[in-house]
C-alpha positions in Angstrom: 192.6 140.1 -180.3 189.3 137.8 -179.8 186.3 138.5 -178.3 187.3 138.0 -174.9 190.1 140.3 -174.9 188.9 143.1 -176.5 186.1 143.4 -173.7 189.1 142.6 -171.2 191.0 145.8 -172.5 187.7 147.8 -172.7 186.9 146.9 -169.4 190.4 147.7 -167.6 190.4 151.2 -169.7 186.8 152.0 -167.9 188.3 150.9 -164.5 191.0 153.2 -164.5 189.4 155.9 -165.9 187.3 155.3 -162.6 183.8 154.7 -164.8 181.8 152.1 -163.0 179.0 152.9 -165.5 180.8 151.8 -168.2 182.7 148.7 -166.2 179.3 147.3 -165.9 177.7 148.0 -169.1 181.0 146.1 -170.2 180.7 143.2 -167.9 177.2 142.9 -169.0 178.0 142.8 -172.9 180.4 140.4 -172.5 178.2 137.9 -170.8 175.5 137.8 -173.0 177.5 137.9 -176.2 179.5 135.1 -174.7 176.6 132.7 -174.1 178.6 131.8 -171.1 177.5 131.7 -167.3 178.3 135.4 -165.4 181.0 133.3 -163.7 182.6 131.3 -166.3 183.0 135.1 -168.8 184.3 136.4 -165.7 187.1 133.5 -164.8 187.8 134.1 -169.2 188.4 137.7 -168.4 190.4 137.1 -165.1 192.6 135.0 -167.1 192.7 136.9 -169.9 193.9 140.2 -168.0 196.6 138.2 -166.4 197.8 137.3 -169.6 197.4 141.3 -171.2 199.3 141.9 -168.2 202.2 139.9 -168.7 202.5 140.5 -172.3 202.5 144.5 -171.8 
């Protein structure tokens, strides 16, 4: 898995396991490693769940 993806999974593992702490701390991560806007590494994720999703 890439970048993306791997923070997806991490982030969807601290969700259900009901830590917010660790969602954000996640969310974080992933946008300033990406370089990206907040909104554009979110839409990445978003999409990149959906796929995880279907592919589970």
């Amino acid at each position: 898995m890439g970048f993306i993806a791997d923070k997806t999974a991490e982030l969807r593992a601290a969700v259900q396991a009901g830590d917010s702490t660790r969602a954000a701390q996640v969310i974080t991560e992933t946008v300033l490693e990406s370089g990206q806007s907040f909104e554009a590494t979110v839409a990445e994720m978003t999409d990149t769940d959906r796929q995880q999703q279907r592919s589970a």
